[in-house]
C-alpha positions in Angstrom: -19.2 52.9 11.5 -15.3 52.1 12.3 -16.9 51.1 15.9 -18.8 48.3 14.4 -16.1 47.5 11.8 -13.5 47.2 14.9 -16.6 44.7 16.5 -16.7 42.8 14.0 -13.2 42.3 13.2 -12.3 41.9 17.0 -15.3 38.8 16.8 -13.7 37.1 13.4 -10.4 37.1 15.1 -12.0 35.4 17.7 -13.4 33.0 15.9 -10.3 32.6 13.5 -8.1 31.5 16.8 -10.4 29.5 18.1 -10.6 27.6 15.0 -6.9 27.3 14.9 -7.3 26.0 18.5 -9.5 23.4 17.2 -7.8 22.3 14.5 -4.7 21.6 16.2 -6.2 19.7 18.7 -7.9 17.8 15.8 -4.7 17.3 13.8 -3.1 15.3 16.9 -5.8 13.2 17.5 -5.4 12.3 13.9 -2.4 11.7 14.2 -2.8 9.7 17.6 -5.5 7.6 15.5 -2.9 7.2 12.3 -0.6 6.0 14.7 -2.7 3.3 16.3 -4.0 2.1 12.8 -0.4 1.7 11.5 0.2 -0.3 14.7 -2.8 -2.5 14.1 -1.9 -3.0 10.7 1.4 -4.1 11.9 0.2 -6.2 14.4 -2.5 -8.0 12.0 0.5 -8.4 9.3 2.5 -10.1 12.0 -0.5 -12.2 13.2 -1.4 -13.4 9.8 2.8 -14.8 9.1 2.7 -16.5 12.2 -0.6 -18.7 11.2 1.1 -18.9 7.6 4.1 -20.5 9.9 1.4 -22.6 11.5 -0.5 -23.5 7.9 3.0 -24.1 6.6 4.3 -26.7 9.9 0.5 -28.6 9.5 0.8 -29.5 6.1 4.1 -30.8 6.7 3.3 -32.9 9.2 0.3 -33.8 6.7 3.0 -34.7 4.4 4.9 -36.7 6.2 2.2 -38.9 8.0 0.9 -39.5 4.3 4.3 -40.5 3.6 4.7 -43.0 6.3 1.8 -44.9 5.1 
């Protein structure tokens, strides 16, 4: 009986570390996938200032051709 209680403890702590193996390889690809999305959202928040720079300079120059006439 201790025989097959020793097995089976000897297989869950197998199984326990190679969980713990897979979750930390899991928790850095998260955290390799977090990191690209917060620099995709950076990257869209600077894209969409620069075409409000661009809206901005066109209705300007809207503005001022109107203005001309």
């Amino acid at each position: 009986m201790l025989v097959g209680w020793g097995v089976a403890w000897a297989n869950q702590n197998a199984r326990i570390s190679t969980n713990r193996t897979n979750i930390d390889a899991l928790s850095k690809q998260v955290g390799t996938v977090s990191s690209q999305a917060t620099e995709a959202d950076k990257a869209i928040v600077r894209m969409e200032t620069k075409i409000e720079y661009i809206i901005k300079g066109i209705d300007e120059i809207k503005a001022e051709v109107k203005a001309k006439k």
